[in-house]
C-alpha positions as CSV (number, residue, x, y, z in Angstrom):
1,X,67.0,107.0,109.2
2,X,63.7,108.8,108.1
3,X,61.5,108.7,111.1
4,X,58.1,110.5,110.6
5,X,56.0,111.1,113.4
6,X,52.4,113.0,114.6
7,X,52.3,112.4,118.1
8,X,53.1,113.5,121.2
9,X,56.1,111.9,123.5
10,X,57.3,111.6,126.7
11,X,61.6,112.8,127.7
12,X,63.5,111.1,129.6
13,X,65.6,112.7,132.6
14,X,68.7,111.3,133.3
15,X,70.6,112.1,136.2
16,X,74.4,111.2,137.2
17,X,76.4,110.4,140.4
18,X,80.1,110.9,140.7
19,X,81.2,109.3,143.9
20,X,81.2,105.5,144.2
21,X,81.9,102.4,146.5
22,X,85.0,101.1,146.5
23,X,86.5,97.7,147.7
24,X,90.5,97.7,147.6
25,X,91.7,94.0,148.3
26,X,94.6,92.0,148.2
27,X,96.5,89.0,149.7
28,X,100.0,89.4,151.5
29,X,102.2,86.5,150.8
30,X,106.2,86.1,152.1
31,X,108.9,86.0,149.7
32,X,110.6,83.3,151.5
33,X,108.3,80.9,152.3
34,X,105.4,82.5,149.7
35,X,103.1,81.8,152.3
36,X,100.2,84.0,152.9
37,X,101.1,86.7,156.4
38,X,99.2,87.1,159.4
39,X,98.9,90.2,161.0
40,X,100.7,92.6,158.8
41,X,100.4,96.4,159.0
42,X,98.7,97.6,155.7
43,X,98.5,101.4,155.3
44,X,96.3,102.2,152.2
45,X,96.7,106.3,151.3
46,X,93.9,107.8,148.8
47,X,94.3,111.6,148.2
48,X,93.9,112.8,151.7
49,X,92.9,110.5,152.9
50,X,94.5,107.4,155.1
51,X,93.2,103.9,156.0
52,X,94.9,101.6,158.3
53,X,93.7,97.6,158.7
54,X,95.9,94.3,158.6
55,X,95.7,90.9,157.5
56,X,93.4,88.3,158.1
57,X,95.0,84.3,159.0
58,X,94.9,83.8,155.4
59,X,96.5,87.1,154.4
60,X,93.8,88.9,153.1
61,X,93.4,92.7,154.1
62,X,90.0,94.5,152.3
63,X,89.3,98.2,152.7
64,X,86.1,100.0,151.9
65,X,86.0,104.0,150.7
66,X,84.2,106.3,148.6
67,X,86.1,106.6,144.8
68,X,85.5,110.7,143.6
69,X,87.5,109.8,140.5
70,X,89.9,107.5,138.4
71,X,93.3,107.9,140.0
72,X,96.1,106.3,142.1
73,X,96.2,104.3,145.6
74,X,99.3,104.1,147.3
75,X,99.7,100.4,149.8
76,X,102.4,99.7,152.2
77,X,103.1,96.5,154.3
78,X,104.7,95.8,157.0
79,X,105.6,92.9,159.1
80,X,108.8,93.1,161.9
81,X,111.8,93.6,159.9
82,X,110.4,92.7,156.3
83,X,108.1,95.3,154.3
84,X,106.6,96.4,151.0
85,X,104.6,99.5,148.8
86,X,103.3,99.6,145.5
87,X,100.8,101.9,143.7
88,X,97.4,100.8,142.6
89,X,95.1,102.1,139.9
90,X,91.9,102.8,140.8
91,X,88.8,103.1,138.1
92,X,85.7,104.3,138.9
93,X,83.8,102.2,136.8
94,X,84.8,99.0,138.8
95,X,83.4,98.8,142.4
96,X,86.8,96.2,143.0
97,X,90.3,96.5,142.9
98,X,92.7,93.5,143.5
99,X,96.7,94.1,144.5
100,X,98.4,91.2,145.8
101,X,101.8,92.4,147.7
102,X,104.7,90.4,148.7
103,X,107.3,91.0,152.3
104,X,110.4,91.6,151.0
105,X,113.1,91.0,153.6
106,X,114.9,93.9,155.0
107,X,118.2,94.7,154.2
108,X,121.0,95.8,156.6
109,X,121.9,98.9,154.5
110,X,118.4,100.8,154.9
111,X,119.5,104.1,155.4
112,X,119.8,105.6,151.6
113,X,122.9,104.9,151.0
114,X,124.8,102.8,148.5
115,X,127.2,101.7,151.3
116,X,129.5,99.0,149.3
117,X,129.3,101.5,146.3
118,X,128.0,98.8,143.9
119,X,125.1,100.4,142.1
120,X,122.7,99.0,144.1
121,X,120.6,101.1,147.4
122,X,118.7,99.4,150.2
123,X,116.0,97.0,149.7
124,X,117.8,96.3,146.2
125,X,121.1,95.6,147.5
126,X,120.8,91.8,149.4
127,X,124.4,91.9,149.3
128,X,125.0,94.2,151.5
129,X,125.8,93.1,155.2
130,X,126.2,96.2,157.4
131,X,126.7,100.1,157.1
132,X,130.4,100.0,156.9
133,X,130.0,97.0,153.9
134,X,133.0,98.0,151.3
135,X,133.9,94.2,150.7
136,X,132.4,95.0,146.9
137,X,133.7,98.4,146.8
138,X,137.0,97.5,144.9
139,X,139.5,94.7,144.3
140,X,143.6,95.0,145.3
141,X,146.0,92.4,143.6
142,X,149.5,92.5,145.8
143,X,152.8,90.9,145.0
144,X,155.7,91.6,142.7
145,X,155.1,92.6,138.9
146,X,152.3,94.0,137.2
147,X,148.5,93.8,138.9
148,X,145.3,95.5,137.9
149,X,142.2,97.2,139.7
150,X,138.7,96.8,138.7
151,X,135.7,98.0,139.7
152,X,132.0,97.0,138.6
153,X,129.4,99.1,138.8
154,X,125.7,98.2,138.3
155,X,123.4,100.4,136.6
156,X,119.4,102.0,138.1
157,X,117.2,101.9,134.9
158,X,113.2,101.8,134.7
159,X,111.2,101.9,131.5
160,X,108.3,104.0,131.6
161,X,105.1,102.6,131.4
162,X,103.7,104.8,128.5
163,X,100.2,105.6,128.8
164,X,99.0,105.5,125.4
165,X,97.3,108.1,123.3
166,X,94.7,108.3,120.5
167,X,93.8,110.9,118.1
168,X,90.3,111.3,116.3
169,X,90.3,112.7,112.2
170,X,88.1,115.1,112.2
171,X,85.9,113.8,108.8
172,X,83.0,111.6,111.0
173,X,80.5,110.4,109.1
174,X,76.8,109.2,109.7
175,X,74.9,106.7,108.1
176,X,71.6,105.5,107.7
177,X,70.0,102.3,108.9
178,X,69.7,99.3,107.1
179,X,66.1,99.5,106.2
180,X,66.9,102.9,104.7
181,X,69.7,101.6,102.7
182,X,72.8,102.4,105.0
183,X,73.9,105.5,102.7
184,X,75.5,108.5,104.5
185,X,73.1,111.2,106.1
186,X,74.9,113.9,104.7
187,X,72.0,115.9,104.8
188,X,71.7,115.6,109.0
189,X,73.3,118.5,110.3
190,X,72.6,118.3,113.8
191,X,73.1,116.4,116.5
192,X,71.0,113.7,116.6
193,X,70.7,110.1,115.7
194,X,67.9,107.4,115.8
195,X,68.3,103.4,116.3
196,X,70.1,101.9,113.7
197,X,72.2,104.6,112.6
198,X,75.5,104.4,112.8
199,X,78.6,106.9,113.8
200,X,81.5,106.7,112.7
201,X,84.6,107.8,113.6
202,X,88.5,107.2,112.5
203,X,91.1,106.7,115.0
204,X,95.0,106.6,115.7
205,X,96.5,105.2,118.2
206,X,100.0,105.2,119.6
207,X,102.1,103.6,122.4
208,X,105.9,104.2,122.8
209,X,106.1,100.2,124.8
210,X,105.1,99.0,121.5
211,X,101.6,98.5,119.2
212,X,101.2,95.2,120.7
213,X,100.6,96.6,124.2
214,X,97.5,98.0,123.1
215,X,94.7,95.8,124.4
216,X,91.8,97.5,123.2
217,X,90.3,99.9,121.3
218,X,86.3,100.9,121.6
219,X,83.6,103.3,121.9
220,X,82.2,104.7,125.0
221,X,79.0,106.2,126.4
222,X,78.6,108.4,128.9
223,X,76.0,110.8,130.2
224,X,78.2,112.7,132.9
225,X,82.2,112.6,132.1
226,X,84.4,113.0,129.6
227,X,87.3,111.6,131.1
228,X,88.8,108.0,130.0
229,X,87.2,105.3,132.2
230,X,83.9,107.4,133.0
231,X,81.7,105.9,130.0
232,X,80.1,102.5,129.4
233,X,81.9,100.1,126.2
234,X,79.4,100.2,123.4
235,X,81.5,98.8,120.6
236,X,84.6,98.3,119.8
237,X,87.0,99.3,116.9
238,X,88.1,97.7,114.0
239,X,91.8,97.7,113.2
240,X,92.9,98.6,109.4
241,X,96.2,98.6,107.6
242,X,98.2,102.1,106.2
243,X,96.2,105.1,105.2
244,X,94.8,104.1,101.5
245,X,91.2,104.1,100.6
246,X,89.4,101.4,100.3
247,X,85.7,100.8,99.5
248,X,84.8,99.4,103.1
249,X,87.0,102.3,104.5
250,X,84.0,105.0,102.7
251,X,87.0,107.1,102.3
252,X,90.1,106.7,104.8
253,X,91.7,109.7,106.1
254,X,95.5,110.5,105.7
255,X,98.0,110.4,108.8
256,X,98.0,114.6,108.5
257,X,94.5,114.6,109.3
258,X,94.7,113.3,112.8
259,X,97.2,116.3,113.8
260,X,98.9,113.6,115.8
261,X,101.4,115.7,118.3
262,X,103.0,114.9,122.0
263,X,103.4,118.5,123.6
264,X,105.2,120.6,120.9
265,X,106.4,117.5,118.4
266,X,104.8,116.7,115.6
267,X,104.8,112.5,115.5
268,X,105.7,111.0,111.7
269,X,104.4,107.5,111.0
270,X,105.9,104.4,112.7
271,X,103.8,101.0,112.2
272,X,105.8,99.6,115.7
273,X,103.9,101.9,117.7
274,X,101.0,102.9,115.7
275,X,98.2,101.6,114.4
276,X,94.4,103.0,112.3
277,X,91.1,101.5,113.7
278,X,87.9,102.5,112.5
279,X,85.0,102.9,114.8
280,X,81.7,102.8,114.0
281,X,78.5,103.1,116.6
282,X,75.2,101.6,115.7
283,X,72.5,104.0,117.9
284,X,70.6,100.9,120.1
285,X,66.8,101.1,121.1
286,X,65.3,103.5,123.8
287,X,65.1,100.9,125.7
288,X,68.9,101.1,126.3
289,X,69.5,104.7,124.8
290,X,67.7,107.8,125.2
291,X,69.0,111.5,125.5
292,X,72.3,113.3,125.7
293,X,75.5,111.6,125.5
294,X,79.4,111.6,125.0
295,X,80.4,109.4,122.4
296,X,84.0,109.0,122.4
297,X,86.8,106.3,121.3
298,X,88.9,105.3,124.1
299,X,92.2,103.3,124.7
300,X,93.7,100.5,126.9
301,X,96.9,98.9,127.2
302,X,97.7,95.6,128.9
303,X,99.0,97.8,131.9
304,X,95.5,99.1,132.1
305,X,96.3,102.6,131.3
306,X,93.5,104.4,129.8
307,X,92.9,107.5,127.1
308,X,90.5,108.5,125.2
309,X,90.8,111.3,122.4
310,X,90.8,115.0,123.3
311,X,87.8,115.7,121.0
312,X,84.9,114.1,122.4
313,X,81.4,114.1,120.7
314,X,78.2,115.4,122.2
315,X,75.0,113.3,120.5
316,X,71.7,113.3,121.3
317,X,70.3,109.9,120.8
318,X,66.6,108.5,119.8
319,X,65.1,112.6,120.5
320,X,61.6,112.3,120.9
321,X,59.5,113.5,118.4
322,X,56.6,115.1,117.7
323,X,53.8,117.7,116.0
324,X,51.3,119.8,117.5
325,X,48.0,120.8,116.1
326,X,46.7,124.3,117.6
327,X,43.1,125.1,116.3
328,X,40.5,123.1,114.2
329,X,39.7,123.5,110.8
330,X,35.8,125.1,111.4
331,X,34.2,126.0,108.3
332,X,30.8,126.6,110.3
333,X,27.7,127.1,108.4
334,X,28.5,126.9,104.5
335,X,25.7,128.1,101.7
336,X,26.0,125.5,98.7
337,X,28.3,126.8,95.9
338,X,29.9,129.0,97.8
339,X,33.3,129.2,99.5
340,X,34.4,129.4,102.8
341,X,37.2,130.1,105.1
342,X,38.4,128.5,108.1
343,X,40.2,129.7,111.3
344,X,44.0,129.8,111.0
345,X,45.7,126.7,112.7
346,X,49.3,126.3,113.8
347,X,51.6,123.2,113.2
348,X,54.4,122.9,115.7
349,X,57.8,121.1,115.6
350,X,57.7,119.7,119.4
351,X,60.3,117.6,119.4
352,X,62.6,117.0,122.7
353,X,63.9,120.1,124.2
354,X,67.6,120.6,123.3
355,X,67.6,118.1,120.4
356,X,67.9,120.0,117.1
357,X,65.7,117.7,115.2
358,X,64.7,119.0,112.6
359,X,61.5,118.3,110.6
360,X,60.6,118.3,106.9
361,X,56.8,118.9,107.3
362,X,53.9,117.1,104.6
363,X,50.2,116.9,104.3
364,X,47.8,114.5,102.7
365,X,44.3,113.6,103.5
366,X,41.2,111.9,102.9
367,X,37.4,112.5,101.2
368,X,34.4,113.5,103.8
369,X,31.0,111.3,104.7
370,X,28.5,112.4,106.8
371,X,28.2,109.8,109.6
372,X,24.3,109.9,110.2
373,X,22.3,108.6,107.8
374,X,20.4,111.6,106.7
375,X,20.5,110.9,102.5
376,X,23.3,112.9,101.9
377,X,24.0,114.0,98.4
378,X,26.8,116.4,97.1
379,X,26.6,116.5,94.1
380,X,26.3,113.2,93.1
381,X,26.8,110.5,96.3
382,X,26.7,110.7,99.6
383,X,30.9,111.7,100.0
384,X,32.6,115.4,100.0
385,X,35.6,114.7,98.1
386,X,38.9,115.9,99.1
387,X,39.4,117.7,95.8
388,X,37.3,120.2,97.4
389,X,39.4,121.8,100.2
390,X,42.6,124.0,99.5
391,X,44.7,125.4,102.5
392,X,46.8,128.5,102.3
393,X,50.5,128.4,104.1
394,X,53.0,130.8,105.9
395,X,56.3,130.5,107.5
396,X,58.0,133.9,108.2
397,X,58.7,135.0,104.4
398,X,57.9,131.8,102.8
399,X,54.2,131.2,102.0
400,X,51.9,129.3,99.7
401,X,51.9,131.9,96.3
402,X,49.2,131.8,92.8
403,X,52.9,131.7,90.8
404,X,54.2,128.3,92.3
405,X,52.9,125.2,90.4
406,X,50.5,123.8,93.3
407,X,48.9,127.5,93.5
408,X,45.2,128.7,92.3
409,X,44.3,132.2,92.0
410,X,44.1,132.6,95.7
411,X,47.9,131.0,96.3
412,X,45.9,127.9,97.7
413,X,47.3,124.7,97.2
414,X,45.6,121.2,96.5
415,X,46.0,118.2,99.2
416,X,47.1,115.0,97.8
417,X,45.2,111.5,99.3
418,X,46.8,109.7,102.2
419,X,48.1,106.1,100.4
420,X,50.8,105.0,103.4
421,X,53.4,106.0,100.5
422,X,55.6,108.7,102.0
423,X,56.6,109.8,98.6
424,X,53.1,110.3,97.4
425,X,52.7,113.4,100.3
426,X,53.1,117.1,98.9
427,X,55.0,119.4,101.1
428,X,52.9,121.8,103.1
429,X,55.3,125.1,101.4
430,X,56.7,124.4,98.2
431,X,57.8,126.4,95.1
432,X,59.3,129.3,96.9
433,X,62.2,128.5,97.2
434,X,65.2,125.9,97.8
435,X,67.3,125.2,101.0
436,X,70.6,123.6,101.0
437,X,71.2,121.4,103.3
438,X,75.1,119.7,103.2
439,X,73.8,119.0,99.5
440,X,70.3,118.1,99.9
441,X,67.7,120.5,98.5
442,X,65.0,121.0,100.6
443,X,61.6,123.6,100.4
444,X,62.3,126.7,101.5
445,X,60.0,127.0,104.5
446,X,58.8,123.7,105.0
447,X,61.7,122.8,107.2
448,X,60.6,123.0,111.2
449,X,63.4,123.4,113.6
450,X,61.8,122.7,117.2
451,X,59.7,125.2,118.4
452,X,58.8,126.8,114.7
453,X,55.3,126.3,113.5
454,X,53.9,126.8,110.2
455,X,50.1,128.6,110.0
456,X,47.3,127.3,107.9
457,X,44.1,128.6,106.5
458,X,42.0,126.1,104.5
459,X,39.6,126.9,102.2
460,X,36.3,124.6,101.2
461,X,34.5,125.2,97.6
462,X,31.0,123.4,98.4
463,X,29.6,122.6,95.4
464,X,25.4,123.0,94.4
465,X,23.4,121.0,94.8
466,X,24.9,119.9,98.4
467,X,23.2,118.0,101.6
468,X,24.4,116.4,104.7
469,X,27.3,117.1,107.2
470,X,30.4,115.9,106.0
471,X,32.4,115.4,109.3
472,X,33.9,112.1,108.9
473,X,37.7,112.3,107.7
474,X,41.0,113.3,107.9
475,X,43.8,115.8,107.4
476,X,47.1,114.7,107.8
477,X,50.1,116.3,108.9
478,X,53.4,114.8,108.6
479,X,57.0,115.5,110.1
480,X,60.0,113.9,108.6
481,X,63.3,114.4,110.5
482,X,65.9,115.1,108.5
């Protein structure tokens, strides 16, 4: 997006919290009857932190505490001889967490044990009567001839709930808003963007359960953590097929470029547990986004696990931005047919502190009329015509020069007439030279980064016969971020 500017704005401070309310809640139900249990023991641990409450007639048990960060909860129940734990995710962008637990009854081989030496230890093993319990242990066969002995042996076996992970090509790529055609902004080379462009960014993800426990794939914003959970969803991703380019891909990037690894092994290509999405971030209005962000793709799985990709991006969105005129262009008293000289004025890139923006600086104008009615005549009507003022330019080595094609004998350039047509404004420096910028010539010295200023001198030729004071009109001076 082009956004040109010439006044002043306001920033926007925006501050972050990192502890916040949290409701834990649940309902405690029997697994006999399935009824709901009153008066259970519930012990909740978080970090260091213990709470003990029980449950209501209906159940229910609630706890309030403060949430520092997305982690785990440990709950245990109790009730005479029946009981029950389980471990609860907590996110800290949720202010409620629901974990229904049911009594399990208690078995008479609680001691660790696997006492009838079938496989199976406490609470798992309902078969078991007492400590000395052997009566699965092994079967004897007596009598004359031939007999066998068998034993059967149950097996402990949990599949890991994987927590997924996603990995980000490096090739982003920036694009311009629909009014401005929606090519790429090759040419931006900062961190900025403005509403309506979009970011976008090529993903991989992988999960060892299987692709199809992904749940979802998206983009978040966040303006104080980095770590999966802390942002806000902005958009979400858009799955794609193998790694071949296609026209709506702008140029898909192969599986090498996502240096997918897990600790030291390098991952080959598995469609059952991978899968390419493409995620792209349209910049929204100030009203909803202003300042410093992390923009990064995150994942979640039907589990709830979270991840986001290691290589988060750091974007300063809608930058205010603005130009600053020091001085006036004073010609004081000026004998007709002569020449004169103005003070030198200074024009400032003042855009937001910390954003980078950087501006490709114009100027245009308009003719002068005096605004009394005092018969004003120079040389022929009543208007000094803009053709008549010529302005000298500097910005460190780069200056307005008598060789480039804009230049009199002087080095003083002409100033083209204000039409509202962007492209019919000169650049303030032009013609001494040519900066690259990711392929995009631009004037050497005419770009502003914020804080740089460029100085002008102007120069009026008055011509003879001349009467009247010509103070009504303009100079214009324009900043383009690139």
């Amino acid at each position: 997006m082009k956004k040109t500017i010439g006044v002043y704005g306001l920033f926007l401070l925006l501050l972050a919290f990192t502890v916040s309310a949290h409701t834990l809640t649940g309902v405690v139900t029997d697994d006999g009857s399935g009824n709901p249990v009153n008066g259970a023991t519930v012990k909740i641990t978080y970090g260091s932190s213990t709470f003990l409450t029980s449950t209501s007639v209906i159940g229910q048990y609630s706890v309030d505490f403060n949430l520092t960060s997305t982690s785990y909860a440990t709950v245990f129940v109790q009730r005479n001889t029946k009981w029950n734990q389980m471990n609860v995710q907590l996110n800290m962008t949720r202010q409620t967490t629901h974990a229904d637990i049911t009594l399990l009854s208690h078995p008479q081989c609680s001691d660790l044990y696997d006492n009838d030496r079938d496989g199976f230890v406490d609470m798992d093993d309902r078969q078991c009567t007492s400590p000395s319990d052997n009566s699965e242990s092994s079967v004897t066969v007596s009598g004359s001839g031939n007999y066998a002995v068998g034993l059967g042996v149950g097996i402990m076996s949990e599949t890991e709930h994987f927590k997924p992970r996603i990995f980000m090509c490096p090739h982003g790529k920036v694009f311009h808003n629909n009014a401005d055609g929606h090519s790429i902004l090759s040419e931006r080379v900062e961190n900025y963007a403005f509403e309506g462009e979009q970011i976008q960014t090529e993903v991989m993800v992988w999960d060892k359960n299987g692709i199809e426990k992904i749940k979802d794939v998206y983009v978040t914003l966040s303006d104080f953590g980095q770590q999966a959970g802390d942002g806000l969803i902005e958009a979400n991703c858009d799955r794609r097929g193998m790694f071949h380019k296609t026209v709506d891909d702008r140029g898909a990037c192969s599986f090498a470029d996502f240096n997918a690894r897990e600790l030291e092994e390098e991952l080959t290509w598995n469609p059952d547990t991978m899968a390419r999405y493409v995620c792209t971030f349209t910049v929204e209005t100030p009203n909803s986004m202003e300042g410093e962000y992390w923009v990064a793709a995150e994942v979640e799985d039907l589990d709830g696990l979270l991840a986001n990709a290691k290589e988060k991006q750091w974007w300063y969105l809608n930058p205010e931005v603005s130009v600053t005129v020091t001085g006036s262009v004073d010609f004081g008293t000026v004998r007709p047919g002569t020449s004169s000289y103005s003070d030198t004025l200074l024009i400032e890139n003042t855009a937001a502190s910390g954003s980078g923006v950087l501006l490709d600086m114009a100027i245009s104008g308009s003719d002068f009329y005096d605004p009394t009615s005092s018969g004003a005549k120079c040389p022929t009507s009543n208007v000094l015509t803009l053709d008549r003022f010529r302005y000298h330019a500097s910005n460190g080595a780069y200056r307005t020069t008598s060789v480039a094609p804009r230049g009199d004998g002087e080095g003083y350039f002409n100033i083209p007439y204000e039409v509202s047509d962007p492209s019919d404004r000169l650049p303030i420096i032009s013609g001494a030279g040519i900066v690259d910028l990711a392929g995009k010539p631009y004037e050497a010295g005419n770009v502003l980064s914020p804080g740089a200023e460029i100085a002008l001198t102007f120069r009026l030729d008055l011509p003879e016969p001349c009467n009247g004071d010509f103070s009504d009109g303009s100079l214009y001076f324009w900043g383009t971020a690139i």
